[in-house]
C-alpha positions, 0 to 999 in steps of 0.5 A: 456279781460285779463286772470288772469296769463297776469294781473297779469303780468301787475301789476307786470309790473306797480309794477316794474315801479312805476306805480298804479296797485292797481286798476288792482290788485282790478280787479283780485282779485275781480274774485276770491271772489267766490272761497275764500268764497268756501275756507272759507266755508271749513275751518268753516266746519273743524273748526265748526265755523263761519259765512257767514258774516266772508267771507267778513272779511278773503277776505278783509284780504287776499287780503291786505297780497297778497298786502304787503307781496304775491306781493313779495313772488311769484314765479310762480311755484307750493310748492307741484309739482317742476317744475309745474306752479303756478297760481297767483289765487291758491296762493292767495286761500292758503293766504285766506286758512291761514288767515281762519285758524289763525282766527278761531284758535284764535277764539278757543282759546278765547273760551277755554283758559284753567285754570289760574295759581294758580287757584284752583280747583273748584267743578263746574269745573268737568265738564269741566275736563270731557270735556276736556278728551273728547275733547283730546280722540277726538283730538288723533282719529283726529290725528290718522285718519290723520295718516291713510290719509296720510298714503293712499295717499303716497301709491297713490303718489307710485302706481297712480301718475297720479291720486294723482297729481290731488287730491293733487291740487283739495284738498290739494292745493285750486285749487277748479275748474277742469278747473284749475286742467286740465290746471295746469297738462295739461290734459282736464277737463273731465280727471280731473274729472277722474282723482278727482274721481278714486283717492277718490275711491283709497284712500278709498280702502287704508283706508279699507284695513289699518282698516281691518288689524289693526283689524286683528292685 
């Protein structure tokens, strides 16, 4: 059986010469299904939305972007790590990545339109202006945990490049399995997994350090 990376040369191929590939490109990213659903699943956890049965929809989704537009826009090689190899399979899983965010974005949206133009105030809506004073206090709390995060895993970038390679591509790039993490970065599963855990151990260590001092401060 071919690998991923060779089918997809040969549709590539077929592509170029005006051959049918939609039944090759059916078959490679049928072996991805899997791994979308796991991407889905983690933006509805970010989200807090959704359910099992979107999968399908975002995959369906996904799959015709990587036919009309992805086909033409990859290059082979990695946004976050110049000079790495990419997989044709870790850019379809940031196609189905954003396809899961701008559904459920919009969703929100929907949900909490906001006031109208000209409406006027009403006594019920009170509520409501209590909740979305929560909602932004939250909002800001996110964003400053963001900063905090980012903040950790620079310094990781700085003082443990190994290890932030691995993490960037395990957490931030959509590569969900340590088999493609070790192939990516050229190094063995087992070391992937190291590399995974003693980066989580950083970082949380970073974090504490950051929440110590704003304290002391």
């Amino acid at each position: 059986m071919l690998t991923d990376d060779e089918l997809f040369a040969d549709i590539a191929r077929r592509r170029a010469e005006g051959l049918d590939f939609k039944r090759p490109l059916g078959e490679l990213v049928a072996r991805w299904r899997d791994h979308a659903g796991s991407v889905v699943r983690r933006v509805q956890g970010a989200f807090m939305r959704g359910s099992p049965d979107d999968a399908d929809e975002i995959f369906q989704d996904a799959v015709g972007k990587f036919l009309s537009k992805g086909l033409d826009q990859f290059r082979g090689v990695s946004e976050h790590m110049p000079g790495k190899a990419a997989s044709p399979r870790t850019f379809f899983l940031r196609i189905v990545k954003h396809c899961a965010i701008d559904r459920y974005r919009r969703d929100r949206e929907d949900l909490d339109p906001g006031a109208r133009p000209g409406e006027e105030e009403r006594e019920e809506s009170k509520p409501e202006t209590a909740r979305s004073v929560a909602a932004h206090a939250a909002k800001e709390d996110r964003a400053e945990a963001q900063e905090e995060y980012w903040a950790a895993f620079h310094r990781l970038q700085a003082e443990h490049p190994n290890e932030a390679a691995a993490w960037d591509l395990y957490h931030h790039q959509d590569v969900d399995d340590h088999g493609e993490c070790a192939r990516l970065l050229r190094i063995s599963v087992a070391n992937s997994y190291k590399r995974v855990s003693r980066a989580q151990a950083y970082l949380k260590l970073y974090l504490l350090e950051a929440r110590r001092l704003s304290e002391e401060s």
